[in-house]
N, C-alpha and C positions, 0 to 999 in steps of 0.2 A: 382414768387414774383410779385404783383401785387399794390407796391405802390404809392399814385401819389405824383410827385414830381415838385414842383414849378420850377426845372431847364431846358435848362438856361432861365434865368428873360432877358440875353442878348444877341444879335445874335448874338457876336464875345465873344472870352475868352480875346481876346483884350480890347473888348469894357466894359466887367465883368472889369477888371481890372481898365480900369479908372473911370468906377462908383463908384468901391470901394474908389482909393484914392479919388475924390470928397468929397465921403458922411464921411470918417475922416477927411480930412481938416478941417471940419466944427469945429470941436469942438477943445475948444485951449489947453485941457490939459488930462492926459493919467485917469485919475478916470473918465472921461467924454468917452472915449473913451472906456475902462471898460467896464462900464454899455452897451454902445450900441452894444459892442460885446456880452453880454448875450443876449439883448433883438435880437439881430440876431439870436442866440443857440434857444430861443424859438418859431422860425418860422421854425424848422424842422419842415419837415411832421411827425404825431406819428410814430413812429417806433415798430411794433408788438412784445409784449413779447417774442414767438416763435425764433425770428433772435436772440435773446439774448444770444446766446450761444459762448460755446469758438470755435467752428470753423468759426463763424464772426468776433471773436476779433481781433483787430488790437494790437497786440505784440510790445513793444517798449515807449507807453502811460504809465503816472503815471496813470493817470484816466482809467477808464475802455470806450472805444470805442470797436465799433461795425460797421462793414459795409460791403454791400451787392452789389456787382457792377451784371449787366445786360445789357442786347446788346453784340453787336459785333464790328468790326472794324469799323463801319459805324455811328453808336452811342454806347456812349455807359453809363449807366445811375446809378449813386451810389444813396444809400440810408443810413443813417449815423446817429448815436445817442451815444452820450457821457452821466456818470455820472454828469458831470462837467459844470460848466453853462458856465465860461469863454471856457472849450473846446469846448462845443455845438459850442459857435460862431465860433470859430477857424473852426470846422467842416464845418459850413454854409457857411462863406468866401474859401474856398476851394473846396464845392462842386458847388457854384455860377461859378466858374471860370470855372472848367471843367465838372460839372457832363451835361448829352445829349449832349456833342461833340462829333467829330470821334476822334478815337486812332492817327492819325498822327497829328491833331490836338492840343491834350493831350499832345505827345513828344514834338511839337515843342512849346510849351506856357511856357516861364519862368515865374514863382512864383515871379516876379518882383515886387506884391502887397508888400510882405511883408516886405521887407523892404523899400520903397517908405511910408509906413504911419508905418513906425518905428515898427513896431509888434518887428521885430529881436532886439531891443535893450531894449524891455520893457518885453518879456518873460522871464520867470523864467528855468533855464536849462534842465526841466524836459518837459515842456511846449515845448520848442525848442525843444526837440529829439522825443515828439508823434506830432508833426507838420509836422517834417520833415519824421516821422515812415507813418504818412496818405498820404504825398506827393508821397512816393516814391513805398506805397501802388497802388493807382492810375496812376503812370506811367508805374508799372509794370503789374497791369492789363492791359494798352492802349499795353505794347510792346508783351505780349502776344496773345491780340486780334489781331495781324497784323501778329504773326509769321504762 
């Protein structure tokens, strides 16, 4: 697999994480917040037809997701594309945090964006469990790449 991917935009999964809460701060209400989570979903990189299959699927999503992790414990690099434009975003804010970290890195990074800029109280239940389906996708790639 050989696609290129804008991550990280930040040297720490730390530093990803206070970017993010910054850049929603901004905006004072969740329809405002909406939209900039799709216009995030469309700054994936294209994601090749080919990867579109069910052995990429991420199981657990209403939407249909897809994603491709690469590297090893040293980095290690997702590539991710949702039906969904609010999922896209969801996708983009979660690969922003961890995707080109190392695996112990991954383990020890709590998911503390989301609810710091409220995502957890404004997702729809369905929303919430292929959130937490991709999270736990990614950590358990990182605790695989270390075993």
């Amino acid at each position: 697999m050989d696609i290129a991917t804008p991550f990280p935009l930040e040297t720490t999964a730390a530093e990803a994480q206070a970017a993010i809460r910054d850049e929603f701060a901004f905006f004072s209400d969740w329809s405002e917040r909406y939209q900039y989570l799709i216009d995030l979903g469309r700054k994936l990189p294209e994601f090749p037809d080919e990867l579109r299959t069910e052995a990429h699927r991420l199981h657990g999503c209403q939407s249909m997701v897809w994603i491709v992790p690469s590297g090893d414990a040293t980095r290690l690099d997702f590539v991710a594309a949702s039906d969904s434009a609010i999922v896209s975003g969801l996708v983009y804010l979660a690969l922003r945090v961890y995707s080109g970290r190392g695996a112990r890195d991954i383990l020890d990074t709590d998911p503390s964006y989301i609810a710091d800029i409220g995502l957890a109280k404004h997702l729809s239940p369905t929303r919430s469990n292929g959130l937490a389906a991709l999270l736990a996708f990614i950590r358990d790639t990182a605790q695989r790449a270390l075993a």
